[in-house]
C-alpha positions in Angstrom: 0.0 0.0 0.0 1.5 3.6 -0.8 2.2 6.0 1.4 -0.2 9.4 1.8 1.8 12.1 0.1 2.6 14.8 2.8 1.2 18.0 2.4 2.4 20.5 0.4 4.1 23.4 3.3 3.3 26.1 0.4 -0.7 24.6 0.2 -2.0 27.9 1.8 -0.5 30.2 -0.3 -2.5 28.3 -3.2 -5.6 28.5 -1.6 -5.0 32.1 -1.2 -4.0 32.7 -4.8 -6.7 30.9 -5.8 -9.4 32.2 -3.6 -8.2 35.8 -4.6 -8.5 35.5 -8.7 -11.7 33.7 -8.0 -12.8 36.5 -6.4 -11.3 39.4 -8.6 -13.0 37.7 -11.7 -16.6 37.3 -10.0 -15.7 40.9 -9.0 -16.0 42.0 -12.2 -19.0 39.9 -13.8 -21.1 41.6 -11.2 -20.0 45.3 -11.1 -19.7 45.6 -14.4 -23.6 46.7 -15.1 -23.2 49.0 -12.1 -21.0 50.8 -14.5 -22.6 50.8 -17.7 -24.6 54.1 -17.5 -21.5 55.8 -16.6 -19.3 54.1 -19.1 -22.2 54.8 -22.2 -21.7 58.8 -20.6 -18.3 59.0 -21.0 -18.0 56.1 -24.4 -20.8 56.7 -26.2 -22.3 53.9 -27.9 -25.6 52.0 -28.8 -27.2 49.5 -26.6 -25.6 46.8 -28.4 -22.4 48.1 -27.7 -23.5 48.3 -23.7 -24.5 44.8 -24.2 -21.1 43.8 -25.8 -19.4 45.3 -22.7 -21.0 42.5 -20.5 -21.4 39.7 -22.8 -18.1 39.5 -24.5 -16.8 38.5 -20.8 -19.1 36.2 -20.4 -18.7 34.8 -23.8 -15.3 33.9 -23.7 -15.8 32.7 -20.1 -18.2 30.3 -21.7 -15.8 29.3 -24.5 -12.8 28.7 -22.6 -13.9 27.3 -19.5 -13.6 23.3 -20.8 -10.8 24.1 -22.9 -8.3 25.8 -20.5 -8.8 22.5 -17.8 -7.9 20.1 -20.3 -4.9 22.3 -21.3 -3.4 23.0 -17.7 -3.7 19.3 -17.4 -1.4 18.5 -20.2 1.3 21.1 -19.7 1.3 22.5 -16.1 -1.7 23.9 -13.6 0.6 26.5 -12.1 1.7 27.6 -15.2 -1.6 28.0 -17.2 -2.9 29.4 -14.1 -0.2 32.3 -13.9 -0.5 33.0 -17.8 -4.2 33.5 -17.4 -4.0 35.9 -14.4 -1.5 37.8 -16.5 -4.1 37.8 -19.3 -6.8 38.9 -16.8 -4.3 41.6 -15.2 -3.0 43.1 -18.8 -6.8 43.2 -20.2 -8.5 44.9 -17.3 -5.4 47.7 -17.6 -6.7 47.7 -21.3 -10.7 48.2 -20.0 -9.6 51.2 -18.0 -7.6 52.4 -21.1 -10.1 52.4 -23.6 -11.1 55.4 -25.7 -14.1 53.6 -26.9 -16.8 51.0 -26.2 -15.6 48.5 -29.5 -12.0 48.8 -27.6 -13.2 48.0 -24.0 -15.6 44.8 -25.6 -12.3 44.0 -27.0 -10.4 44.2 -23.8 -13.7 42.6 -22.0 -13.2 39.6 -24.2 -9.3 39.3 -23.6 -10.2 39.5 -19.7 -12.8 36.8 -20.5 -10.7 34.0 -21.7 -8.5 35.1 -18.6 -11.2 34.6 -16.3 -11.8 31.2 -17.6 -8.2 30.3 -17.6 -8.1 31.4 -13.6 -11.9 29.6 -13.0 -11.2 26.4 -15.0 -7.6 25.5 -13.2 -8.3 27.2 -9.5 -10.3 23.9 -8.4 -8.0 21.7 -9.6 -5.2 23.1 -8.5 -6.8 23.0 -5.0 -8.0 19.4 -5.5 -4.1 18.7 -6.1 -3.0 20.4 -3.0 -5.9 19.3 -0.4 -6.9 16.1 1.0 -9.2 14.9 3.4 -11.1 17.4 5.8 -8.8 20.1 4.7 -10.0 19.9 1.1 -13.7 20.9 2.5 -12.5 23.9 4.0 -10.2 24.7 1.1 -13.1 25.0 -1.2 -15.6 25.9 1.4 -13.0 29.2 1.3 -13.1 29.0 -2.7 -17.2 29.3 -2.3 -16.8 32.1 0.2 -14.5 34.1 -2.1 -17.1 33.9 -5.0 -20.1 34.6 -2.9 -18.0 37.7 -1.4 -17.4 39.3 -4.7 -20.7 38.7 -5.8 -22.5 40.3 -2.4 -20.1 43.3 -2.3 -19.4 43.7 -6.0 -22.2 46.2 -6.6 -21.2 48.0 -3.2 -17.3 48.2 -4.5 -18.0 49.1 -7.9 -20.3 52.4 -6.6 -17.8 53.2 -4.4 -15.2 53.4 -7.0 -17.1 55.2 -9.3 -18.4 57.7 -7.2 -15.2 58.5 -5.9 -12.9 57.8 -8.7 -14.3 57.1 -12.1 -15.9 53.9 -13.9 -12.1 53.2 -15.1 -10.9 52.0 -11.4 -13.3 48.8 -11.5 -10.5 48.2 -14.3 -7.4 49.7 -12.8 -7.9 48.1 -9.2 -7.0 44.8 -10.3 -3.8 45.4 -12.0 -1.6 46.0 -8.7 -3.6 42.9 -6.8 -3.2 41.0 -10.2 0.7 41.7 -10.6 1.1 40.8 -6.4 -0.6 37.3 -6.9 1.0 36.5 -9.8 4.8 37.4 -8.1 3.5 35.6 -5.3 2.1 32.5 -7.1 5.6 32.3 -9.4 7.8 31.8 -5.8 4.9 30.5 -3.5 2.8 28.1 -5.7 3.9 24.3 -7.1 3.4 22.9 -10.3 1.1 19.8 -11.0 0.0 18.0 -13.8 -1.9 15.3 -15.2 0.6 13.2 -17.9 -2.2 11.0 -19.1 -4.9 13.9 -19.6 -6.0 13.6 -23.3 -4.6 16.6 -25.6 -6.8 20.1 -26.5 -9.6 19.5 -28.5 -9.0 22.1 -31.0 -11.3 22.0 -33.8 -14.0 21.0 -30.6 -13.5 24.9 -29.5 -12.5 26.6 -32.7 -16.4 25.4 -34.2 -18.0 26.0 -30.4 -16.6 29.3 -30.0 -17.5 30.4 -33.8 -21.2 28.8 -33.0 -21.8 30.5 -29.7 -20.2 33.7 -31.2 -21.9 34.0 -34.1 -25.6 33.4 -32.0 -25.0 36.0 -29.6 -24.2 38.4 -32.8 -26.7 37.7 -34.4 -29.2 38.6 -31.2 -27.5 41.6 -30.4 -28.0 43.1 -34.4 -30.9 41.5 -34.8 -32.6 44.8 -33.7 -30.2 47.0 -35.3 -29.8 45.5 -38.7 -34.0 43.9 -38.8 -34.5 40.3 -37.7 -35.5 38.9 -41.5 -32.9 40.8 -42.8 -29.9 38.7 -45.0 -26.9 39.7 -42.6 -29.5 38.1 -39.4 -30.2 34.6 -41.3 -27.1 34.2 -42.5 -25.2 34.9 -39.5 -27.9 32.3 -37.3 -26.9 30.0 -40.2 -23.7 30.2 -39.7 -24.7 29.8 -36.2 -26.7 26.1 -36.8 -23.9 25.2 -39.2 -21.0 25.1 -36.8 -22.9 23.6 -34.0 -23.9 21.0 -36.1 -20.0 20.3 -36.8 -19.2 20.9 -33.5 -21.6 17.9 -32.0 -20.3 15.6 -34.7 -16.6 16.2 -33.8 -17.3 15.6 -30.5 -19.2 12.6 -31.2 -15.9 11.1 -33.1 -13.8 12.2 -30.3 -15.7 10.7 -28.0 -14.2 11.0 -24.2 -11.1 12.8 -26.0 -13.9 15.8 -27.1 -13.9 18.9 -25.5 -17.4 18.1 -23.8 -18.0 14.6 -23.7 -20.7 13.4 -25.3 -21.3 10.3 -22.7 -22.1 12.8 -20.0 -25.7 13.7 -21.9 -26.2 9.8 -21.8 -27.5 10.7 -18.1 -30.8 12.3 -18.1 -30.2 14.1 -14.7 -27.0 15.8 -16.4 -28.8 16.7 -19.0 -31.4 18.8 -17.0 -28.9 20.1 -14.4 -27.0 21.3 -17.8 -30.2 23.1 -19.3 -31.6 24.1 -15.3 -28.5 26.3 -15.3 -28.4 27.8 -18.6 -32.0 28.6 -19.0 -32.2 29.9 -15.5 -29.3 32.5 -15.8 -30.7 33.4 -19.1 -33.7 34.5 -17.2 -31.0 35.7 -13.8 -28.9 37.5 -15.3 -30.4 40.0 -17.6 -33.3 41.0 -14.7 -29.9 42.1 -12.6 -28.6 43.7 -15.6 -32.2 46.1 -16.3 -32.9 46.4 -12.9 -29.5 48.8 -12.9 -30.4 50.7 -16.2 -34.3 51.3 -14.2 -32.4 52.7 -10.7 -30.2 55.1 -12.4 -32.0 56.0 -15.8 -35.3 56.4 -14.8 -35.0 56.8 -10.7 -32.0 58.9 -11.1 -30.0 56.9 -8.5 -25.9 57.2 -8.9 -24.0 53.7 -8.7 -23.1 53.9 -4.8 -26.7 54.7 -4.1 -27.5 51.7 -7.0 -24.9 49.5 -4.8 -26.7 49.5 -1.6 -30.1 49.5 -3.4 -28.4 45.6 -4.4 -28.2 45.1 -0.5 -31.7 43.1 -0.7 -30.3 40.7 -3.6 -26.6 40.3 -2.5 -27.5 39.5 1.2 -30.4 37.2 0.7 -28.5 35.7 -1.9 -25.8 34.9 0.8 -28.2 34.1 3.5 -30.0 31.4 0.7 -26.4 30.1 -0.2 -25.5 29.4 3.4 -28.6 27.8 4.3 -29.1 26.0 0.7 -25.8 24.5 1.2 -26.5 23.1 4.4 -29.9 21.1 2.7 -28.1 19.0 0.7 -28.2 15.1 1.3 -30.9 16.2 3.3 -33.7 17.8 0.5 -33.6 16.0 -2.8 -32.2 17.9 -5.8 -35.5 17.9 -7.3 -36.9 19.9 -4.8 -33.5 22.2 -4.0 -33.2 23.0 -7.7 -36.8 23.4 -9.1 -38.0 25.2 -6.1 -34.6 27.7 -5.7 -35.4 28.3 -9.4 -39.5 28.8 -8.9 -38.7 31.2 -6.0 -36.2 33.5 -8.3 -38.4 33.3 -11.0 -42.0 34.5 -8.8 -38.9 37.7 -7.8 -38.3 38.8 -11.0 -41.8 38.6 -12.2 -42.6 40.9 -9.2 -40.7 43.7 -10.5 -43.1 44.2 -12.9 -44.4 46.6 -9.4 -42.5 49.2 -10.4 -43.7 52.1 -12.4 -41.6 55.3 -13.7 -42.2 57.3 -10.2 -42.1 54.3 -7.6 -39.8 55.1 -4.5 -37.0 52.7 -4.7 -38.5 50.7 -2.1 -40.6 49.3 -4.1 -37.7 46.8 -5.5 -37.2 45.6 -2.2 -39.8 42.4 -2.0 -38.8 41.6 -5.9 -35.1 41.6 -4.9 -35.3 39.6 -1.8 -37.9 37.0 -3.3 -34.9 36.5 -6.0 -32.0 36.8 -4.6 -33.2 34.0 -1.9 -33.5 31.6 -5.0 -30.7 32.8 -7.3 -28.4 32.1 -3.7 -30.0 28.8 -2.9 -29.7 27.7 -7.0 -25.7 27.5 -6.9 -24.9 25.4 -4.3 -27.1 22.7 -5.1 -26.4 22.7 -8.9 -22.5 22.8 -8.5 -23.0 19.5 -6.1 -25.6 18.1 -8.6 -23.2 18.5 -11.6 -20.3 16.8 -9.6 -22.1 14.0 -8.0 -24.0 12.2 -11.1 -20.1 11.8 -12.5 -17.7 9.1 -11.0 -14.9 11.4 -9.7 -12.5 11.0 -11.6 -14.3 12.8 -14.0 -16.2 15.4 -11.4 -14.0 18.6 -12.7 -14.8 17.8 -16.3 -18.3 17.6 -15.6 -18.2 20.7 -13.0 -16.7 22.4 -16.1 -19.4 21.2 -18.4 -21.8 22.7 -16.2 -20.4 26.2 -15.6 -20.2 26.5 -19.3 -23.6 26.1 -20.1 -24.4 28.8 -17.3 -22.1 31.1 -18.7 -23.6 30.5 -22.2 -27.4 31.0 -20.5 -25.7 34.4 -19.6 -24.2 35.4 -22.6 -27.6 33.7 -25.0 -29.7 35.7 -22.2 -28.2 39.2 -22.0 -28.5 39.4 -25.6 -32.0 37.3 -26.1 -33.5 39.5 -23.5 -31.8 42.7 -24.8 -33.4 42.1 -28.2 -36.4 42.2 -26.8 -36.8 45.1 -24.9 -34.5 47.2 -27.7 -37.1 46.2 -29.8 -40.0 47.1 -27.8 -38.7 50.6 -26.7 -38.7 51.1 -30.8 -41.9 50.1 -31.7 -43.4 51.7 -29.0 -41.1 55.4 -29.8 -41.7 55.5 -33.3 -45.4 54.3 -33.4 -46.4 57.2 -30.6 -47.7 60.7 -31.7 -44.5 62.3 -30.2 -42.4 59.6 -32.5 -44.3 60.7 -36.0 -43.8 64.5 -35.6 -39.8 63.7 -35.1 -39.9 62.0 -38.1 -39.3 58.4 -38.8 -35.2 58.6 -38.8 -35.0 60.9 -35.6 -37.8 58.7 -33.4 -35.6 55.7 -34.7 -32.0 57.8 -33.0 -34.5 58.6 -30.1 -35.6 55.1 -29.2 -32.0 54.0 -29.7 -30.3 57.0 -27.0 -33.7 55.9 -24.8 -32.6 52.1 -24.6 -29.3 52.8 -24.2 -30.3 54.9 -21.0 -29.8 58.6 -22.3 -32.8 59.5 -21.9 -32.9 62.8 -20.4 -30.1 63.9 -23.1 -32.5 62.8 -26.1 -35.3 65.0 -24.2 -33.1 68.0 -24.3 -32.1 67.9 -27.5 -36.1 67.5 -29.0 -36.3 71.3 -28.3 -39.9 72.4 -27.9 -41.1 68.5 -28.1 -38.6 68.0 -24.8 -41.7 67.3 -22.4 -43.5 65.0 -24.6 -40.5 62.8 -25.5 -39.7 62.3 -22.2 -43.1 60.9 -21.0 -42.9 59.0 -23.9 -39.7 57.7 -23.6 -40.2 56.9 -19.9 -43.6 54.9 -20.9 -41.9 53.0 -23.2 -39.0 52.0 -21.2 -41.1 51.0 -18.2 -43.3 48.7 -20.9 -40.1 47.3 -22.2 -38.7 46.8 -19.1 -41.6 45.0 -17.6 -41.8 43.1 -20.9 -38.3 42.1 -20.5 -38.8 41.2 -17.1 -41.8 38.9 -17.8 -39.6 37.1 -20.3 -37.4 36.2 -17.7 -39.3 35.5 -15.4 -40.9 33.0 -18.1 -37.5 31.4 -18.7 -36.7 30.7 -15.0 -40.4 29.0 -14.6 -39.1 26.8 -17.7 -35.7 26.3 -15.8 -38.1 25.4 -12.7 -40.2 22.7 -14.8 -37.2 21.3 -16.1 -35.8 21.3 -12.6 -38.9 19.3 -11.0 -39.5 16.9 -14.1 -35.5 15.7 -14.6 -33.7 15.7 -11.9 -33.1 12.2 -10.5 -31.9 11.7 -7.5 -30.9 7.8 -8.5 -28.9 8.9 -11.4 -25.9 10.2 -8.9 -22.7 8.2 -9.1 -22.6 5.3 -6.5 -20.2 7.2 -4.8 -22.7 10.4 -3.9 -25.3 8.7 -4.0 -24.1 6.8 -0.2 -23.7 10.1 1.0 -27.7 11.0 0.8 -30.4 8.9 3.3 -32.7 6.8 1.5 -35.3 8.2 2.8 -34.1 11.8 0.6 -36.1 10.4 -2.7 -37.4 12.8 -5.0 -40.0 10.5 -6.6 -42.2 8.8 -4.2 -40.2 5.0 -5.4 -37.9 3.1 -3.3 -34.2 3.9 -4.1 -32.0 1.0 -5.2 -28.9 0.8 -3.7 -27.0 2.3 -6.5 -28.0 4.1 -10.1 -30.5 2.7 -12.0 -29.4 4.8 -15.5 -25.8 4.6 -16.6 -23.8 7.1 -14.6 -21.4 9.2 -15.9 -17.9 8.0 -16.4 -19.1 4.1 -15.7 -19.2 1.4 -18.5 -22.5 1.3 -20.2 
């Protein structure tokens, strides 16, 4: 029998280098739409281009997430890991740089495939150093880093602006970024895996051109008219190279950049659409609910920051307390309900009108933020658990792609939608035909990209009509938008409560839950009925 390798003396200063990317690169997923009325003030820009500032980080995220695992594998964790906080560090520098909003997209992207490089190889890199009890509180630390940045993102973000400028979201993490990394180079050992199967390039070259070319084709869909040639062709594209993507990773087989065995288990499967239709529906309520506080309530981002107190801390509170439930609730019920709950908050905001004290948010933002923080727990121990672990990071990486693609799929879906609604409902109005059909068109445009009060001054004598009009038809696109999600989190919530299986875990969570923790009203056999992920079929 071999001997238990001793722990590595330098394991704590992983944990912390770890724990402090994850939390820089959560950091800025959530603070980012704190800053986007202030970055479209000093930028310029369309609302597509405000959307490209928050989905072209969460785009690359998605792409590279899979990819940059398998890669560290192969030729070092430590050293992937370090290149990709470099990446992170040198593109935010570029975001606070930029003289325009095409550059800082750009630079958001860059910082994307840095996040995922940091996301991706972080756990394993912990999993490497950490056994035993002292693995549970290494990545109980990992958890507490992300659900810190989330809660107090929006709080350090309005700070920063406030006192400072948009720019220092950006600038704040280059002298952390360049410390960790100097740190990690002396401080942090090198592991790898020699028998991990090499990059599937062609997997993520068609992937990334698929889920690139759907989210571009969202975004202009407004802008360029959704039957228009340039739309179609660019969704065709779209279909095309997912179509090659699934059949090389069908050849590839377990050498494929996702697996195709892990969508052989139906409880994957719906953890895998739970979390990318739900953040579809998550994300983008988070994302208007900023543009309503400081466009049409005429909040500035600190005061926006602690009007988030509602969501962040029940969203902590739920992901304390949801954590605890599992092995005791059934996945069925943690999952579907968290998901029914944040989906009953969104739809409240529909409340709110163009004059509604602030307060008024409150119920909406706790209802949600009690479901978005009980969701992630439960669907990052779901993902793991129906795969034999050996292959638990894979599949954890599977997972957190799809919800990074519900993100990216949902800022633009549900950005479409109410860009399309504050136009029809602008240009069709009486105010709309006496500017004229080109000018109500501009109008609708500065209106959804949140300048309204500047396109009310500059209608001269028509100031006081255009800006009742344009605050009617932001508050109808804005509840529109926030029925539509609410609609896709119910669908994330069906899914939840009709797939989810507790017998499809792997044998070895499945011992960890009580028999009597069934979701389905049968007796539980002692191990998987379906084929679990990773075992022989």
């Amino acid at each position: 029998m071999s001997a238990e390798r001793a722990p590595s003396p330098t394991r704590w200063w992983t944990l912390g280098i770890v724990a402090l990317g994850s939390f820089m690169l959560m950091l800025d997923l959530s603070v980012v739409s704190i800053a986007l009325p202030q970055i479209h003030r000093s930028l310029g820009g369309s609302f597509a281009d405000l959307q490209w500032v928050f989905d072209a980080y969460a785009l690359t995220l998605a792409i590279f997430l899979v990819a940059a695992g398998s890669l560290a594998d192969r030729i070092g964790r430590k050293k992937v890991f370090q290149v990709g906080f470099a990446v992170f560090t040198a593109a935010s520098l570029a975001c606070g740089l930029a003289d325009g909003s095409a550059e800082l997209s750009w630079a958001r992207a860059v910082q994307g495939v840095g996040a995922a490089i940091m996301f991706a190889v972080g756990p394993a890199m912990l999993s490497h150093e950490f056994h035993g009890k002292e693995r549970a509180t290494a990545f109980t630390a990992f958890g507490a880093a992300v659900g810190l940045a989330v809660a107090t993102g929006p709080l350090i973000g309005g700070a920063l602006i406030n006192s400072l400028s948009w720019r220092w979201i950006f600038y704040i993490n280059v002298p952390v970024g360049v410390i960790a990394i100097i740190i990690g180079a002396v401080r942090v050992r090198e592991s790898l895996n020699k028998r991990a199967h090499p990059t599937d390039w062609a997997g993520l070259a068609t992937f990334s051109l698929a889920l690139g070319a759907l989210v571009f084709a969202t975004i202009r869909g407004p802008v360029e008219g959704w039957t228009s040639g340039t739309t179609l062709g660019v969704y065709a594209a779209s279909a095309l190279f997912l179509v090659l993507f699934v059949a090389i990773q069908r050849r590839l087989g377990e050498r494929a950049l996702i697996d195709p065995a892990f969508f052989r288990n139906r409880t994957f499967v719906g953890i895998s659409l739970v979390a990318m239709i739900g953040n579809a529906g998550a994300l983008p309520s988070v994302f208007f609910e900023t543009s309503y506080l400081e466009n049409i309530l005429h909040v500035d981002a600190w005061g926006t920051g602690l009007r988030f107190l509602p969501l962040t801390g029940a969203m902590f509170l739920a992901g304390a307390i949801g954590g605890g439930l599992i092995g005791k609730v059934s996945f069925r019920v943690l999952l579907g309900g968290s998901t029914l709950v944040m989906a009953i908050g969104i739809l409240c905001l529909n409340l709110t009108e163009a004059d509604s004290s602030w307060t008024v948010l409150i119920p909406a933002l706790v209802i949600a933020g009690l479901g978005m923080g009980a969701f992630n727990p439960a669907r990052a121990a779901l993902a793991i658990g129906v795969a034999e672990p050996a292959k638990s990071g894979v599949a954890s990486g599977i997972n957190e792609t799809f919800q990074q693609v519900g993100i990216a799929v949902g800022i633009a879906g549900v950005g479409a939608f109410f860009q399309h609604s504050v136009s029809e409902d602008v240009t069709s109005s009486a105010v709309g035909k006496q500017l004229g059909a080109d000018a109500a068109e501009q109008a609708a445009h500065g209106i959804s990209a949140g300048s309204l009060d500047a396109v009310a001054q500059s209608a001269g004598p028509l100031r006081d009509k255009v800006l009742a009009t344009g605050q009617d038809a932001f508050m109808s696109a804005f509840h529109g938008a926030m029925t539509l999600s609410a609609i896709l989190g119910f669908i994330a919530a069906i899914i939840g409560f009709t797939m989810l299986r507790t017998k499809d875990l792997h044998a070895t969570a499945l011992s960890t839950i009580p028999p009597d923790v069934d979701d389905d009203g049968e007796v539980r056999p002692d191990g998987p009925t379906d084929v679990a992920v990773g075992a022989p079929a």
